[in-house]
N, C-alpha and C positions, 0 to 999 in steps of 0.2 A: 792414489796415495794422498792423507792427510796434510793440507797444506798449515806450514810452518810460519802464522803471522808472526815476527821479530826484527821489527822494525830494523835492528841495526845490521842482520844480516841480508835483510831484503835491498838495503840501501846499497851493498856491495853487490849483492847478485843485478841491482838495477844498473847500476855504473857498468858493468863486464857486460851485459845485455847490449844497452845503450854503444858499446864502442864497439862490438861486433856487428852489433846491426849499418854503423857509420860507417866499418870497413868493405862492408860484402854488400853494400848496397847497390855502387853500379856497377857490378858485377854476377850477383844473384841472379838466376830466374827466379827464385821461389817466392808467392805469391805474397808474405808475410814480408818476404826483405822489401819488396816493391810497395809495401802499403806505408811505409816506416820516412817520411822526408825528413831530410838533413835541411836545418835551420841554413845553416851556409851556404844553400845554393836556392833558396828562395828568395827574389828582393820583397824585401818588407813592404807592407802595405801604407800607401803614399800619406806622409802626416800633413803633409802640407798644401792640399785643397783648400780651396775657397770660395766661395758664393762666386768670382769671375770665372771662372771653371766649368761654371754648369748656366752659365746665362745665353740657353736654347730658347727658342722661340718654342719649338717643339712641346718645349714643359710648362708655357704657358699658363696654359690651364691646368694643371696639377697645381704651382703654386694659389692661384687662385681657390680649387677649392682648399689646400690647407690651410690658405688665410682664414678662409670663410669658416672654417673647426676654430679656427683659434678664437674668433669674434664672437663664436655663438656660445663655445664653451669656457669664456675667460680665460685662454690659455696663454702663456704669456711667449713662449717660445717652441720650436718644433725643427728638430733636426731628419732629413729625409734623402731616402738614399735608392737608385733602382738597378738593379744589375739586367743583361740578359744575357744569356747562354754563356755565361762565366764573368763579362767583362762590366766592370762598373761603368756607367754609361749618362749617370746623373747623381751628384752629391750636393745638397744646397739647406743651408740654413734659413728660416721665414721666423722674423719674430725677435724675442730681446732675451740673450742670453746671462742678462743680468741686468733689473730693469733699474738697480741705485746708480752703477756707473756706464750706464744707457748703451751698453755692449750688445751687437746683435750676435744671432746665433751663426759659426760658421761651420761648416762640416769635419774641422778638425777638433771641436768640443766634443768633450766628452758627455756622456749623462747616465745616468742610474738605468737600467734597463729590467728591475724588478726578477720576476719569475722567469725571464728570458735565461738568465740564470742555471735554471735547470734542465735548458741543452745540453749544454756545454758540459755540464756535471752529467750527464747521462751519454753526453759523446764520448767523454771521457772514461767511465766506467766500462761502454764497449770496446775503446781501443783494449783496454789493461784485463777484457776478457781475449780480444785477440790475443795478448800476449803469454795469454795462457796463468795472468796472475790472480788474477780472480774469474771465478765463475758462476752464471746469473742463482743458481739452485744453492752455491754456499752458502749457511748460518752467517747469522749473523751477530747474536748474542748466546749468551750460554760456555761454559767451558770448550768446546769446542769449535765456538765462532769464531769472527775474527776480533769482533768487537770482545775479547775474553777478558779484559783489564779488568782488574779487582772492583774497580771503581763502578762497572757495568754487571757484575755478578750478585748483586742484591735485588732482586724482582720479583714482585709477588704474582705476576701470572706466568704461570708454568709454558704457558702458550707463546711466550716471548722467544724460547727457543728452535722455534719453529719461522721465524720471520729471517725469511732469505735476503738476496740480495734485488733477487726481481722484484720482491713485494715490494721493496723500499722503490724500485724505480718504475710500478704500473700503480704505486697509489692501493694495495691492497694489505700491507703489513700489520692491520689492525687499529687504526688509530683513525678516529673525523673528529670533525670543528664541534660535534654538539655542546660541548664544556669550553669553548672554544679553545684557540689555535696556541699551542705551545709556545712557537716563537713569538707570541705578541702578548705573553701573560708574564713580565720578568718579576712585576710584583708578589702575583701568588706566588709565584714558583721559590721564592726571595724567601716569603714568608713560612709558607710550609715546611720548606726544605731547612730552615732556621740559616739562613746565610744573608751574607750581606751583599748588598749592590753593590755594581751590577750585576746580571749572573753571566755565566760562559753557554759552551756549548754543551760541554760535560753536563754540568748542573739543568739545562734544560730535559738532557736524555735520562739521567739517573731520575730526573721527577715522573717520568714519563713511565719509566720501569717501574717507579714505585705501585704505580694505578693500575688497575686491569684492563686488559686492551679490551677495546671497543666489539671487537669482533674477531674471529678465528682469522686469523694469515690468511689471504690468499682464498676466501669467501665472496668476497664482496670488493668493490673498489671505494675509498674517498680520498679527495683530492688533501694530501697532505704536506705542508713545508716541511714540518718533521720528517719525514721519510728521507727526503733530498741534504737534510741538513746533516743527518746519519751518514749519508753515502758520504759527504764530505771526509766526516770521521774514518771510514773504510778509505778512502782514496788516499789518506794521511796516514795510517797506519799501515796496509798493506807498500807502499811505495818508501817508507823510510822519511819522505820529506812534508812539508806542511802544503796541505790542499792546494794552495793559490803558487805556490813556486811548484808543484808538479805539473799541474793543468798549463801554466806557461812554458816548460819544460819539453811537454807528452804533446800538446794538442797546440796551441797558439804561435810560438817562434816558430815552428818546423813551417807553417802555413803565410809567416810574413807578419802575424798580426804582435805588436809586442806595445800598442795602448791599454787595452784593454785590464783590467785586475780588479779587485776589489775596493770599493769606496769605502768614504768616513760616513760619519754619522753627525757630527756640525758641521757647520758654515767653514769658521776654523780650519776643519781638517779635510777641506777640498783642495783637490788636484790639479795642478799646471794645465789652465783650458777645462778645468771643470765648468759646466754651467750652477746657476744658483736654482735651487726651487722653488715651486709656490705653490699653495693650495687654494681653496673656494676662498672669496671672500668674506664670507661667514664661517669657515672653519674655525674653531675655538681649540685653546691651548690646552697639553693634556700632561698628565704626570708623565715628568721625564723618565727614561729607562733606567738611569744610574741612581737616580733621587727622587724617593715620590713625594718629597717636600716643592720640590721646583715644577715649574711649568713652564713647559714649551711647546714651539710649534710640531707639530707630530713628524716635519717631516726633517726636522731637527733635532732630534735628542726624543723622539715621541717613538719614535723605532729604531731597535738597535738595526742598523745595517748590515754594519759588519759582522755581529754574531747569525744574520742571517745566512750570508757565506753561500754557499753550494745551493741554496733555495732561492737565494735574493740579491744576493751582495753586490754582482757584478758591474762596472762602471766602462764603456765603450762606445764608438761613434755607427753608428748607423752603418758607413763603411766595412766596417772592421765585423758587424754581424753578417752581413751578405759576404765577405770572404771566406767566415766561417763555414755558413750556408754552402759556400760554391765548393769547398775544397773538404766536404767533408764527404760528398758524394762520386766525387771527381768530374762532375759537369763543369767545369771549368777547364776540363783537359788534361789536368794532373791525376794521380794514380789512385789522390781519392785518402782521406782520413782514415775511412773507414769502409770493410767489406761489403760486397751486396748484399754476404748474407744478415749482417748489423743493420745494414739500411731497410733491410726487410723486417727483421724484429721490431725495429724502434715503431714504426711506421704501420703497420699490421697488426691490429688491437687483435687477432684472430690468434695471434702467433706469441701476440708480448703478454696476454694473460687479461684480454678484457680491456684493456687501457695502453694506450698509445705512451710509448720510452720519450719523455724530454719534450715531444712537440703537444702542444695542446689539443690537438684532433687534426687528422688529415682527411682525405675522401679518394673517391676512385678512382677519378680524376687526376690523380697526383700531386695536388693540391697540399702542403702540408703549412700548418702555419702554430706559431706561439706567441700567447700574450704576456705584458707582466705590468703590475700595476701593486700602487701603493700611495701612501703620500707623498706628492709633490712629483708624478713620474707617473706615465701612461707610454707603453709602448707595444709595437706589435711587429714581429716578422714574418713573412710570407713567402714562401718559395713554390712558386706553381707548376705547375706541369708543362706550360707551353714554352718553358726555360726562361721566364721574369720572375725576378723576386724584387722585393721592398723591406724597404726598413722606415720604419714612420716612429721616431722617440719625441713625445713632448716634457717639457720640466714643470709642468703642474699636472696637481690633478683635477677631478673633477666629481660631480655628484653621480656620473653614470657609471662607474667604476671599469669595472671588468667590458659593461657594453658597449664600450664607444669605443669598442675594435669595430663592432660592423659598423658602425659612422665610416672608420677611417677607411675599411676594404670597400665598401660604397662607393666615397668618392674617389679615392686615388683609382681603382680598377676603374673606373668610367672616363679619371682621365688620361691613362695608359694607354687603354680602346681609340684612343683618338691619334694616339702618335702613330701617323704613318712613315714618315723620316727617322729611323733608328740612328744614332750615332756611332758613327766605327770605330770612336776613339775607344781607351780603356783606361778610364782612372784612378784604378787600383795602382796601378805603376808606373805612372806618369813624372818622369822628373823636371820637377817644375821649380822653376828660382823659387828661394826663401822668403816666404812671409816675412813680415817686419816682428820680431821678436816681442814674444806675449808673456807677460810677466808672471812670477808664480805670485799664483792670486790665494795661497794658503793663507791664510791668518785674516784675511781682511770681513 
């Protein structure tokens, strides 16, 4: 049966879902009530960690080589985080979390975490196929997709109605960087489109429709922000509510994590514990996103963030990505985010159509890991096979871009190889007296 995208009665069918699922949950066997946590009986993921928390001798040498990345590559700060077999077991800030009012970094800063991003939008897109609201083979544009708004129904290659929802999530929908990337052109797209800064997300997709796709659907793969920034749209329309309150809603509170959301795009409009950015010393100022009269620094007003959203947006602690990590697969012991048979799609380029859902590449090994990078933000997470995962976020960037993931899997796996003493604690939930109260550092 033809599904019925309508925003306003998907939002009541969501709500009647949502409280049935609340009531039959510990009571169900069925495999779908059991996949479903109730935010209220998770304790939240501990905000109030701090560098005396993780001062093991044990990690030693870990700190040491992150020092030694941050010295070689100018980086001014590096928030780092290790779990193993569910239980966070090391959280510690190295470095200056804001180098004007000489603040170092501590594990309950948040930071920009780039492409990491398109997990979570791709965790998210398989919970709401378990629910049976969407499914990987639906359209996605065209009178019959979901995307069917008036607004998305003017596109001059015919071919666009053929881009599913898989192609948006293995990177094959038709669309590469050769003319370069969508979301980092706000000026063409300004111009052409005859509109004014800044532009949205709408106005990024409607330009995108206007051009002819690159390639047939589901041919070929390339790595695209587009595609992910699409799915955002889908997860906003098909659910009734706005992308970043579903995703906290569907996938985040139920798991404890309730930091995490989308950042700003100035100095200005940083978050309580947000960290500050930095880029190369020689990076040079670019036309800002809203005015290509102005200049700034790119990692300031030089990328729109937040209209990156579902590709980029996301702002969270190193922590709070290893929880997602642990609770999405149920190797933590909980019943698990998501199915095996999801964790098998996303994971198994064999099965997701050529290209791995959400994580950047795994291996046979079980090994899976994603990177994300931009101006002002290099980070990488890693969830291995032998039940250790890592979270490694820096707040600058650097000239090696995307490659100074294997810098960091380098050293940090070499110095994990060395910890023979594992810690039993787990400081995901640890209730620890209250830090001394950190001001909102918005506006400064």
């Amino acid at each position: 049966m033809r599904k019925v995208y309508k925003a306003g009665l998907l939002k009541v069918f969501l709500l009647v879902i949502f409280y049935f699922l609340d009531v039959a949950i510990s009571s169900s066997g069925n495999y779908q009530m059991e996949k479903v946590l109730r935010s209220e009986q998770v304790m939240p993921v501990a905000q109030n960690i701090t560098n005396e928390h993780s001062g093991l001798e044990e990690f030693d040498y870990l700190e040491s080589r992150i020092s030694f990345l941050l010295n070689r590559f100018e980086i001014k700060g590096a928030s780092v985080a290790v779990a193993r077999d569910g239980r966070l077991v090391y959280a510690k800030g190295i470095g200056y979390a804001d180098l004007e009012s000489d603040e170092h970094v501590e594990p309950y800063h948040l930071l920009r975490v780039a492409s990491i991003s398109k997990l979570l939008t791709a965790i998210t897109i398989m919970k709401m196929r378990e629910l049976n609201l969407v499914d990987l083979d639906d359209k996605v544009f065209g009178p019959e997709g979901i995307l069917n708004d008036s607004i998305y129904l003017d596109y001059t290659d015919a071919r666009s109605e053929n881009i599913t929802v898989r192609h948006l999530l293995n990177h094959s929908a038709g669309w590469n960087s050769r003319f370069g990337d969508h979301l980092f052109m706000p000026h063409v797209i300004g111009r052409e489109m005859n509109i004014d800064l800044p532009v949205d997300i709408s106005d990024i997709i409607r330009f995108a429709l206007k051009k002819r796709l690159h390639y047939t659907p589901g041919t070929r793969t390339s790595y695209s922000n587009l595609g992910y920034a699409i799915l955002g749209e889908v997860v906003a329309k098909v659910s009734g509510m706005e992308y970043e309150d579903y995703v906290k809603q569907s996938i985040l509170h139920p798991v404890g994590i309730y930091g995490m959301r989308i950042g700003g795009n100035l100095k200005s409009d940083r978050f309580e514990n947000e960290v500050s950015y930095y880029e190369q010393s020689n990076a040079i100022k670019v036309n800002a996103y809203y005015d290509i009269e102005k200049f700034v620094p790119m990692s300031y007003g030089g990328n729109d963030v937040k209209t990156l959203g579902a590709a980029g947006g996301w702002i969270a602690t190193p922590a709070e990505l290893l929880r997602l990590v642990s609770a999405m697969d149920g190797s933590d012991g909980s019943p698990g985010i998501l199915s095996p048979r999801s964790i098998e799609l996303m994971t198994n380029k064999r099965l997701s159509g050529g290209r791995t859902i959400g994580w950047t590449a795994t291996d046979s090994r079980g090994n899976w890991w994603r990177t994300g990078t931009f101006a002002g933000t290099s980070a990488l997470l890693m969830r291995r096979g032998n039940g250790l995962s890592y979270a490694v976020i820096f707040n600058s960037s650097t000239y090696r871009g995307t490659t100074l993931s294997r810098e960091i899997i380098r050293e940090v796996q070499t110095a994990l190889n060395r910890v023979n003493d594992w810690p039993e604690h787990d400081l995901f939930y640890q209730n620890y007296a209250p830090v001394s109260p950190h001001p909102d550092i918005a506006g400064n």
